[in-house]
ZAPA-980258 format. One record per atom (N, C-alpha, C): residue in three letters; y, x, z. Coordinates in steps of 0.05 Angstrom, whole numbers, plus 5000, padded with zeros to 4 digits. Atoms other than C-alpha are relative to their C-alpha. Layout:
ALAYXZ ...
***
This chain:
UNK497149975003 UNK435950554637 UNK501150185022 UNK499649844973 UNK439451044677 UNK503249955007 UNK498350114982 UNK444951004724 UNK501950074986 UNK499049975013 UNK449551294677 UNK501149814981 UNK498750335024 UNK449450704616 UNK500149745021 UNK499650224994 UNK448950224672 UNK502949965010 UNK497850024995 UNK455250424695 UNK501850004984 UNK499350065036 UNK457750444621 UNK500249634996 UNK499550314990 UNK456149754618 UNK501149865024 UNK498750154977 UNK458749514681 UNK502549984985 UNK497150095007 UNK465849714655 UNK500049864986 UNK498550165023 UNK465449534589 UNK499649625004 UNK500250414987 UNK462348724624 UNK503249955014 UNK498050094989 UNK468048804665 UNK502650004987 UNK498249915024 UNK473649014605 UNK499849724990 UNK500550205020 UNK470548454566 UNK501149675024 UNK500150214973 UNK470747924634 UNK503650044993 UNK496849974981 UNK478848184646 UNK501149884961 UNK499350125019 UNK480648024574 UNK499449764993 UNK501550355005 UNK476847394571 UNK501449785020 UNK498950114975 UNK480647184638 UNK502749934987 UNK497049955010 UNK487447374601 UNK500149804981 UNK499250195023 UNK486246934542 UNK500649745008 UNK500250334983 UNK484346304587 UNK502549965000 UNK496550104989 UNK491246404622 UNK501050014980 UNK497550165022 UNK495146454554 UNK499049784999 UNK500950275019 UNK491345884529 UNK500849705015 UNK500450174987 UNK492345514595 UNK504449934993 UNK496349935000 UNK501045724598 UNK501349754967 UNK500450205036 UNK500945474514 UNK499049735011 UNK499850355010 UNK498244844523 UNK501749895021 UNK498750114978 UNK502544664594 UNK502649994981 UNK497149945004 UNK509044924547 UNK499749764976 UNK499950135019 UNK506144464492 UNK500049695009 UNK499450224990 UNK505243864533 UNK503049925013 UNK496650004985 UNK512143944566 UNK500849874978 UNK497850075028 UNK515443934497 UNK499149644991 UNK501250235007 UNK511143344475 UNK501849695012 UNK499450294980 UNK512442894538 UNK504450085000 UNK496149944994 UNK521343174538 UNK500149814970 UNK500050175029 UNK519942834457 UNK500249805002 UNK500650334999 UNK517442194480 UNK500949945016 UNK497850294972 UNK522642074542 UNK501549914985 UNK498150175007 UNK526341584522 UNK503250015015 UNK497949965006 UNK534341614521 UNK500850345005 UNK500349644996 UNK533942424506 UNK502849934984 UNK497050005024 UNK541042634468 UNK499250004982 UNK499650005025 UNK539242814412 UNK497449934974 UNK502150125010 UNK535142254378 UNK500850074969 UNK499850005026 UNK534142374304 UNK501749744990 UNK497850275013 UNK538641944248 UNK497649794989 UNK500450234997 UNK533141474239 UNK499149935023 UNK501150154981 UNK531441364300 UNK503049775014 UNK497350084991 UNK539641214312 UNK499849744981 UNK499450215024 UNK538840744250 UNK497749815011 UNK502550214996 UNK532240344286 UNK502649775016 UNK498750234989 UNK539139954326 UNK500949804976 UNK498450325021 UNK542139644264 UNK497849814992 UNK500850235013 UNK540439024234 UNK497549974985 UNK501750015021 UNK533938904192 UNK501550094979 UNK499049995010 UNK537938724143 UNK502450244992 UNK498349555009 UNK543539454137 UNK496850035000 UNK500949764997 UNK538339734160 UNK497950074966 UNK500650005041 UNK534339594089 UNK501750064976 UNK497749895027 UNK540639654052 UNK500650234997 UNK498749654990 UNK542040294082 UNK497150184987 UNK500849885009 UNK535440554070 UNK498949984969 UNK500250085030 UNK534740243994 UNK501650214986 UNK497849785026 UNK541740633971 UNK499050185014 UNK500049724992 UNK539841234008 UNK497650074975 UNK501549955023 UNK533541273966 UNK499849914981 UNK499250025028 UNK535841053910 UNK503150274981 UNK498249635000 UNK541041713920 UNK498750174999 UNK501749795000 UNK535742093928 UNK498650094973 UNK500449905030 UNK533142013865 UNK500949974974 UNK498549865019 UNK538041993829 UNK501550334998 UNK499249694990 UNK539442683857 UNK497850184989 UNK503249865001 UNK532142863848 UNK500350164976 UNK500249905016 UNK532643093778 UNK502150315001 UNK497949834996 UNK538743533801 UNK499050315022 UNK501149924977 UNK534443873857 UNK498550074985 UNK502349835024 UNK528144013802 UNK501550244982 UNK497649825010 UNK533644423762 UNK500850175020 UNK499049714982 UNK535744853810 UNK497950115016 UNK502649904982 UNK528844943846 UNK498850164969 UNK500949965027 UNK526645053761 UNK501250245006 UNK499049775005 UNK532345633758 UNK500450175016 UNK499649854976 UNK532045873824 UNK496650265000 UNK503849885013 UNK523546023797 UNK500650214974 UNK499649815021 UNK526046303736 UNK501550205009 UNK498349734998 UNK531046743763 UNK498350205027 UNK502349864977 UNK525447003815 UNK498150194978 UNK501149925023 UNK521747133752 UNK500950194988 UNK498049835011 UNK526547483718 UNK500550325021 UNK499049684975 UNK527847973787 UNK498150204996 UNK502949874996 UNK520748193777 UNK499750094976 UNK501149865023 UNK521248413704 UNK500650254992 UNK499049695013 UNK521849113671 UNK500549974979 UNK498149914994 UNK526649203653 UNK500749745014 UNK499450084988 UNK531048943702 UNK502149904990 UNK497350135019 UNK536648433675 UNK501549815028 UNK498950214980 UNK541248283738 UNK501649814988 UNK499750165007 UNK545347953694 UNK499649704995 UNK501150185019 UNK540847443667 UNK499049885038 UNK500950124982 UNK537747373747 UNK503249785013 UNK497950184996 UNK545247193769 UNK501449874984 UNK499350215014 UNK546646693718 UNK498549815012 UNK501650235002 UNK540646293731 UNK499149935036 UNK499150164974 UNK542446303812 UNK502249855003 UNK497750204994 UNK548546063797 UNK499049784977 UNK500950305005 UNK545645583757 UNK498749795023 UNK501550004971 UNK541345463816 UNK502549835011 UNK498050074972 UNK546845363862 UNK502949784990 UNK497650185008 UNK551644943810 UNK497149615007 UNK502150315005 UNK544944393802 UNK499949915029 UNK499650074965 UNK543744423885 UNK502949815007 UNK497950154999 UNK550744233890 UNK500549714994 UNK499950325009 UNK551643613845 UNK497749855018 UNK500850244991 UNK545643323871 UNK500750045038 UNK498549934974 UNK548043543947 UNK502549795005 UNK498050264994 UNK554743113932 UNK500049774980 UNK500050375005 UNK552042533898 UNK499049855021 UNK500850004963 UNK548142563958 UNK501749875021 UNK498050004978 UNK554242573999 UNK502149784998 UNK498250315009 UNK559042083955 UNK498849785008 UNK501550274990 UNK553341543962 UNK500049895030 UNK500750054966 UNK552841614038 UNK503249875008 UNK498050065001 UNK560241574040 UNK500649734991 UNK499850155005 UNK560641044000 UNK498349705016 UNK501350104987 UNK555540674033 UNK501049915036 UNK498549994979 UNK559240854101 UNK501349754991 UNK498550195008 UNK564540424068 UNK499749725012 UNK501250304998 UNK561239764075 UNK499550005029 UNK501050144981 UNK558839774147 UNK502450025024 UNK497949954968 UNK561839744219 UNK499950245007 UNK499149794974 UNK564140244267 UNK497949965010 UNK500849924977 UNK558740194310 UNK496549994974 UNK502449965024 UNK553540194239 UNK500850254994 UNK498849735018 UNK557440734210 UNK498650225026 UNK500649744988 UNK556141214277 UNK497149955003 UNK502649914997 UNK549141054269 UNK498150134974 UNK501049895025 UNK547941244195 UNK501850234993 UNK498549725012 UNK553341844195 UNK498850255010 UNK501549804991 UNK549142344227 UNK498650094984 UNK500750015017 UNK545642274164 UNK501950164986 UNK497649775004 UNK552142714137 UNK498550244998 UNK500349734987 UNK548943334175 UNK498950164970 UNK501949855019 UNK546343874128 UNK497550035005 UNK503650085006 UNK539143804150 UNK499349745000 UNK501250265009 UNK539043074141 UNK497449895022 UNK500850184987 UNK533742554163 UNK497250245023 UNK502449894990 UNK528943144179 UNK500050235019 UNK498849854973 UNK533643474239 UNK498750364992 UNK500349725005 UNK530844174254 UNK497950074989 UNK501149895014 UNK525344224213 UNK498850024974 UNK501650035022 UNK526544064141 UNK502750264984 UNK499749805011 UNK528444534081 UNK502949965001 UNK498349944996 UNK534644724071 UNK502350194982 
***
């Protein structure tokens, strides 16, 4: 081997060494930022506990009633939510054909967006109504439930 490729190789060992060093440290930074978040999750009295975790103070009792009508709103909503996810597919469908029929795509978003709705405020009447029945100090634990992302805070659909 001559002194030439050995010095060839040297860099490219040492290129390969300085990138290999670099990954460690992301890898090390990422998991420190992922345990942070983890352990800030699991302290206990953080602000902003999710709406069931606000709903683990009430009563056995609400607290089953509360979550019985909620999902029993839910699916009665459910069929209202398949319909508009149905015409929201079709009118995706439709965007993509040749010929192009905007027409026919914005009908069947606003179909879309009339079906979302209803089941959105039967959704909303029920909770309301449900509000109805409990205390002041029930009610501010099941109205957060209101929010537009619901029981699944910042990471459900939307």
């Amino acid at each position: 081997m001559t002194a030439r490729a050995m010095k060839i190789g040297l860099i490219v060992l040492a290129v390969i060494n300085v990138f290999a060093l670099a990954a460690v440290a992301t890898m090390a930074v990422s998991l420190n930022r992922i345990e942070n978040r983890v352990e800030e999750q699991r302290r206990p009295g953080r602000g902003d506990r999710g709406p069931w975790e606000a709903m683990a103070a009430l009563s056995p009792e609400t607290r089953d009633r509360v979550k019985t009508t909620l999902r029993e709103s839910a699916l009665a909503a459910r069929p209202d939510f398949e319909e508009a996810r149905t015409a929201r597919k079709a009118a995706l469908s439709r965007a993509l054909e040749t010929p192009y029929d905007g027409a026919a795509v914005r009908a069947l978003l606003a179909s879309s967006r009339e079906a979302e709705m209803r089941g959105r405020s039967r959704i909303e009447d029920d909770t309301t109504a449900l509000l109805d029945t409990l205390t002041v100090e029930e009610r501010a634990a099941v109205a957060p439930l209101l929010s537009r992302h619901g029981p699944r805070g910042r990471g459900g659909r939307d």
